[in-house]
N, C-alpha and C positions, 0 to 999 in steps of 0.2 A: 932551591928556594922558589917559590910558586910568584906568580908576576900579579898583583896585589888589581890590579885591573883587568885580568884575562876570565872570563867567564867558565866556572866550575863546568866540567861533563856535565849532561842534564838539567841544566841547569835554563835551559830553554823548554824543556818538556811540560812541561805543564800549561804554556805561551801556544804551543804547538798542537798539543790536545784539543785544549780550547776552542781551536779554532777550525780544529775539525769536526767538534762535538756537540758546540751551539746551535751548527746550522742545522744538522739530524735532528734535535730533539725540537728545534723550534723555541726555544727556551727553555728555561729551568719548575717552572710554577704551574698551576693548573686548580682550577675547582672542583670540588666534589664534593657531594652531599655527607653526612654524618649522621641523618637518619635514615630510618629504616623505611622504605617503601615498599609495601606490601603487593600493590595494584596498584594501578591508575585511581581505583576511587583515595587512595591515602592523601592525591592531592588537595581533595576537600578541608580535608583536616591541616595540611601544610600549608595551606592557600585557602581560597575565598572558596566556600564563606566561615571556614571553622579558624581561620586566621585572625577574624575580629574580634575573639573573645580574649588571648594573648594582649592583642594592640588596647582595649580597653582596659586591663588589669595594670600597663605599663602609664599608661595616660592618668589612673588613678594614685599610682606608686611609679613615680620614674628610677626608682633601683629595681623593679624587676624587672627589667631590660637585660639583667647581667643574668635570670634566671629564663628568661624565654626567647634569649637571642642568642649568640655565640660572642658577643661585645665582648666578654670577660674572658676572653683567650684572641683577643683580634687586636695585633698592632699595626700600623703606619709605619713604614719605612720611608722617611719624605728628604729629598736631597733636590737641590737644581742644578746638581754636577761642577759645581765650581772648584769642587779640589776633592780628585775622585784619584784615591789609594797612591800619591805621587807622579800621579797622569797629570796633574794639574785641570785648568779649566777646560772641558772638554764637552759640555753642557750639556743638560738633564737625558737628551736619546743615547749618549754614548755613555751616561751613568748607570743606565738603565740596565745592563748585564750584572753591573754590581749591586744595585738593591733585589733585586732577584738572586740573584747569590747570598746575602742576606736572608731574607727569607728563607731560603732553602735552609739555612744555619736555625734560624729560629726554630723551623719545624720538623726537622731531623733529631737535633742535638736538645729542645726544648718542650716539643710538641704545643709549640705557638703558632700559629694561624698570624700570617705578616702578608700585608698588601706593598707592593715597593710602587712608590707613588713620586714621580720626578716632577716638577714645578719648573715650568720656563717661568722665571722671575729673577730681575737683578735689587728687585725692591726686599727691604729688611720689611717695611710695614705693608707691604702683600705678601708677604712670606708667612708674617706672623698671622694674620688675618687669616688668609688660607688655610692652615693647618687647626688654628681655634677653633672654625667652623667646621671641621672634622671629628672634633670631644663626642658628639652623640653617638658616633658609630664604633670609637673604638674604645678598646680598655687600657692602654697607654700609647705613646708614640717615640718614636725611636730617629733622632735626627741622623744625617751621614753625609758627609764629604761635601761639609759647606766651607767656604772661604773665612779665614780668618781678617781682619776683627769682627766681622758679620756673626759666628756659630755663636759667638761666646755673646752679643747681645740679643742674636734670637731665644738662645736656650734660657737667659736672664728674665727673657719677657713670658715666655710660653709656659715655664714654669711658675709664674705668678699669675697668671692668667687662666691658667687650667686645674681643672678637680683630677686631673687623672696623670700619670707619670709619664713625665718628659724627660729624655736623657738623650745625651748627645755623645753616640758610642766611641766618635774621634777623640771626645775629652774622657770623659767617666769609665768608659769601656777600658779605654787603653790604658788608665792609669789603675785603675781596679787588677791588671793581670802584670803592669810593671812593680807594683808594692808588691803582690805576690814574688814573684821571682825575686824582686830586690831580697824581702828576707830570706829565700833560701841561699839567695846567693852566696850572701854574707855570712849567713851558717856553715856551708861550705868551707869559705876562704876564712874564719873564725874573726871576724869583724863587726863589734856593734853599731846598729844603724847612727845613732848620737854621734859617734866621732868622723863618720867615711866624709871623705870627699868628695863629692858629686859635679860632674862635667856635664851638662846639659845642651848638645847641638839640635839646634833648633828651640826656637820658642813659640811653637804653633800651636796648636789646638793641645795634641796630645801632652805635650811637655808643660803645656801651660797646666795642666788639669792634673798631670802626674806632679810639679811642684808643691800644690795645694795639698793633695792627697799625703805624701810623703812629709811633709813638715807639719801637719797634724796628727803624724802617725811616730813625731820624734825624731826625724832630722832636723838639722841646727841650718837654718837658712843660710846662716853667715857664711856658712861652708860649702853653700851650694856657688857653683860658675856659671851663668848661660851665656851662648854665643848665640846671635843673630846672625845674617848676613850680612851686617854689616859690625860686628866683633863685641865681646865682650856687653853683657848688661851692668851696668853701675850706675851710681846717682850722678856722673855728667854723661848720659845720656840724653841732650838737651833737645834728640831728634826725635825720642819718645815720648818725655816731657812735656813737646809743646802740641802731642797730638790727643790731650787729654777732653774728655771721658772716650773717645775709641778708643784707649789703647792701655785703660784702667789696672788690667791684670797683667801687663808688660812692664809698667810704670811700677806695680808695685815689689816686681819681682829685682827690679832696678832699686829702690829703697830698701828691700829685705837683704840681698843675697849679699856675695862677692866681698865679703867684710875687709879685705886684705887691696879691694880694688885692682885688681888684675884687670889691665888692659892690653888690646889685642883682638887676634884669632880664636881659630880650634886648636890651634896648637898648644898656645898661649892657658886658655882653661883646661885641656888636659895636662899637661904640665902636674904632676907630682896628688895628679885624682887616681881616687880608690878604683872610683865608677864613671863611665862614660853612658850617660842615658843619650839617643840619640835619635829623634825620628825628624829629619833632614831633609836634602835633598837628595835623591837618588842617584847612587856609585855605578859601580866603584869610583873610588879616587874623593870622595867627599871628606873623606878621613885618611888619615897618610899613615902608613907602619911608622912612621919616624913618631908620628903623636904619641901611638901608643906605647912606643917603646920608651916615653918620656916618664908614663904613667908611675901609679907607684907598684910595688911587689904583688903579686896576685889579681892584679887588675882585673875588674869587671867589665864587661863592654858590651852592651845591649846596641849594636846599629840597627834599626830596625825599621827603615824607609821600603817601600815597596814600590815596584816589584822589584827592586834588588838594591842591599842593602848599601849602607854607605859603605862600609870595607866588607870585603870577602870573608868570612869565619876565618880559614885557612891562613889566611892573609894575617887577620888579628893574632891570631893563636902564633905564628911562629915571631910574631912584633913581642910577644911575651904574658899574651892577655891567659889567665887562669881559666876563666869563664867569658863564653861567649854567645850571642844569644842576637836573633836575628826575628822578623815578623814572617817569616816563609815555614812552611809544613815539610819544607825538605831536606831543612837542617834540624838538626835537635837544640833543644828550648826555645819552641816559637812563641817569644811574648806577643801574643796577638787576642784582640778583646776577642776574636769566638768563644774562647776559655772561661768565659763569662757573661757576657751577653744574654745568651737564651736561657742559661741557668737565674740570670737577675730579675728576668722579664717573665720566665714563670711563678719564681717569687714574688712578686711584686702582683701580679695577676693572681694567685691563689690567696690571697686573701684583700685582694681589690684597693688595694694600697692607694694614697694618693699623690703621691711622690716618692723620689730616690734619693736620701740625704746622703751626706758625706760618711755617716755612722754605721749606714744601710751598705755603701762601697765599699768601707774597711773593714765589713763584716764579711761581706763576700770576699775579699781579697786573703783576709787569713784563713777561711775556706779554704780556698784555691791552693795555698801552702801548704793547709794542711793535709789535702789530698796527695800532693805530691812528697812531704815529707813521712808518712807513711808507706808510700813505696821504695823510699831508700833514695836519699840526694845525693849527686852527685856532679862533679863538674859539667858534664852531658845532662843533665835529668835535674834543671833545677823546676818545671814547672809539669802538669799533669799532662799526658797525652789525651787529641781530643775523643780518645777511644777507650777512654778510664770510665768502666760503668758505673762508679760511686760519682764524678765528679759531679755533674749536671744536677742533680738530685739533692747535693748536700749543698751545692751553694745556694739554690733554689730555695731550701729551708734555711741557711743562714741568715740568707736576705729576708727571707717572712719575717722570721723572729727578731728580727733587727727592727724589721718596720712595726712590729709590735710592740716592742718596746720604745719607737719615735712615739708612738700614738698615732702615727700616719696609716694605719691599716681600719678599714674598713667591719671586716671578718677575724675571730680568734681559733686558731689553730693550734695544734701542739709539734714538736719537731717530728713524734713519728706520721702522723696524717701529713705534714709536707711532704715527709720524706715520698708515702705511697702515694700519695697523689702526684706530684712530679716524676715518680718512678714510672707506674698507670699512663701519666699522659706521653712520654717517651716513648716507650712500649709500643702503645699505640702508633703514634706517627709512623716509628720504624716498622712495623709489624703493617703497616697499611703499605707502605712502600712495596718493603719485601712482597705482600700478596701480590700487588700488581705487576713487580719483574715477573713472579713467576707463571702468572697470567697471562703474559706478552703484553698487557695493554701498555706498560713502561717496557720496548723494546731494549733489547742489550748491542748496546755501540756498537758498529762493525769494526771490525779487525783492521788495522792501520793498513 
């Protein structure tokens, strides 16, 4: 029997790469032009003085900016590092590898154009400022690894505040690819989403965002559990209670849920759940085999805290869990928002959308299933790998045609033009990549 806190083989390798791969490349991101320069005189025409003719056409029509700038594929990645991938506070220069990594996702997997943009601020309303005054140059903005109760009032303000789509990928992102995996899971283990039992460790960002999602998609709140660090959410939680409007969507999750009032632990709300959704603090040992082996038959168990998860896969699976499912690329079923993200963001950008509604997320989310449930589910395989070449493209058109039907779009498209458009602009990104490995201008790693 495997020791439920001993770190898998390899399981440092990617910790390890990193850190020899960063400093060669100098980072991950770089600029480069997208048209074509013929000669030096071309600058005329891309600069002064053939530039002022663009700039007055936009000054007479302020949407055609999205037609003679690149605004309408250019996101914001804006974070001040306050709570960076279960690093905790580690502040906006050592965030900085992660919104860069981000990006990289965005215009690999999306062919989105992302600036990752860190903010030394502990201010909510320099935060929100800041980023506002950012609307003219991009075509949405993409928040990341801000502190809780802070993300969930910036994203509250920013989205009311802005013509253009804000999404905050710790909440939306990650709950958009947990309802995915939720249904196939349950298809799997043949269980309807109405009746399961739901275990929730942690009530942060993601969990907060995945509750919502999931009981508007047909979970029975009543039967939902969450544990805090300090146990059990219920209506005498008079520590959350008295911290209201901060702590509105914890407060409410305290009045909706736990209908049976179970008080306690993690143990305690796992205790006789279907599902353990869990994004925490980072294991091992955050979750105990004893929990899960408490669970009910078939158990589900998403730990998925990073970089390493609350309980080991191995660890879960021999506690008795059926299906198990972690935020890491090196186990199978990484519930992790990249599985969406760049696909939402090109959606939302191809037809210039002005927001991301909850409609628009559980349209990409059955997406997401249902790429994966046409390759064949299975307890290993309940979500798409990120190297499924349908995925990216059809969520991409899920999400348009979602926001088409909010009336939140801009532009009317049909599903096959999303489809070749998002396919076209992947293509591209990758196909520019690739020319410059084999160009040498992107050198290839040296050998360990």
């Amino acid at each position: 029997m495997s020791d439920a806190r001993s770190e898998p083989p390899k399981a440092s390798q990617p910790a390890d790469e990193a850190m020899r791969l960063h400093p060669f490349y100098g980072g991950k991101m770089q600029t480069l032009p997208k048209c074509a320069i013929r000669s030096f005189a071309d600058f005329s025409v891309w600069y002064t003085p053939g530039v002022a003719a663009p700039c007055k056409a936009i000054e007479r029509d302020p949407d055609l900016v999205f037609e003679h700038t690149n605004r309408g594929n250019l996101v914001a990645v804006v974070s001040d590092g306050s709570r960076v991938l279960g690093l905790g506070d580690i502040g906006p220069e050592a965030g900085l590898p992660v919104m860069e990594g981000k990006a990289l996702l965005f215009k690999y997997l999306g062919g989105v154009d992302a600036v990752a943009l860190c903010l030394r601020s502990r201010s909510e309303d320099d935060f929100i400022r800041a980023v506002e005054m950012l609307e003219p140059s991009f075509g949405a903005i993409n928040l990341e690894d801000i502190a809780q109760p802070r993300c969930f009032r910036i994203l509250e303000a920013l989205r009311a505040r802005m013509k253009i789509p804000v999404w905050h990928d710790d909440q939306q992102g990650t709950a958009v690819v947990v309802l995915a995996a939720l249904l196939n899971a349950l298809e799997v283990v043949g269980k309807p989403l109405d009746r399961v039992r739901i275990a929730m460790v942690g009530v942060g960002a993601a969990n907060t965002a995945s509750y919502r999602l999931l009981t508007a998609c047909g979970v029975d709140p009543a039967r939902i559990v969450a544990c805090d660090t300090r146990g059990t959410l219920h209506r005498g939680r008079g520590d959350i209670e008295a911290q209201q409007p901060a702590l509105a969507a914890k407060w409410a999750i305290c009045r909706e849920s736990n209908a049976d009032g179970i008080v306690g632990g993690v143990a305690d709300a796992l205790r006789g759940a279907d599902v353990c959704l869990a994004f925490s603090t980072p294991g091992p040992g955050t979750i105990d085999p004893g929990g899960v082996r408490a669970m009910a038959r078939d158990a589900i168990v998403f730990a998925c805290a990073n970089p390493v998860p609350e309980i080991w896969p191995s660890a879960a699976r021999e506690a008795g869990a059926r299906i198990v499912a972690t935020g890491r690329g090196d186990f199978p079923n990484q519930v992790n928002n990249s599985l969406c993200f760049p696909a939402v963001f090109r959606g939302v950008l191809d037809v210039r959308a002005t927001t991301i509604t909850d409609s628009m997320a559980i349209a990409a989310a059955r997406e997401v299933a249902a790429v994966a449930r046409e390759r064949g589910l299975s307890a290993e395989r309940i979500v798409p790998r990120m190297d499924d070449p349908d995925l990216y493209p059809r969520v991409a058109a899920a999400t348009a045609l979602a926001a088409q039907q909010e009336g939140v779009a801009r532009l009317r498209l049909g599903r096959e033009q999303l489809l070749a458009r998002a396919a076209q602009s992947i293509a591209a990104a990758r196909g520019a990549t690739d020319a410059l490995m084999r160009a040498g201008f992107i050198a290839q790693p040296p050998a360990a």
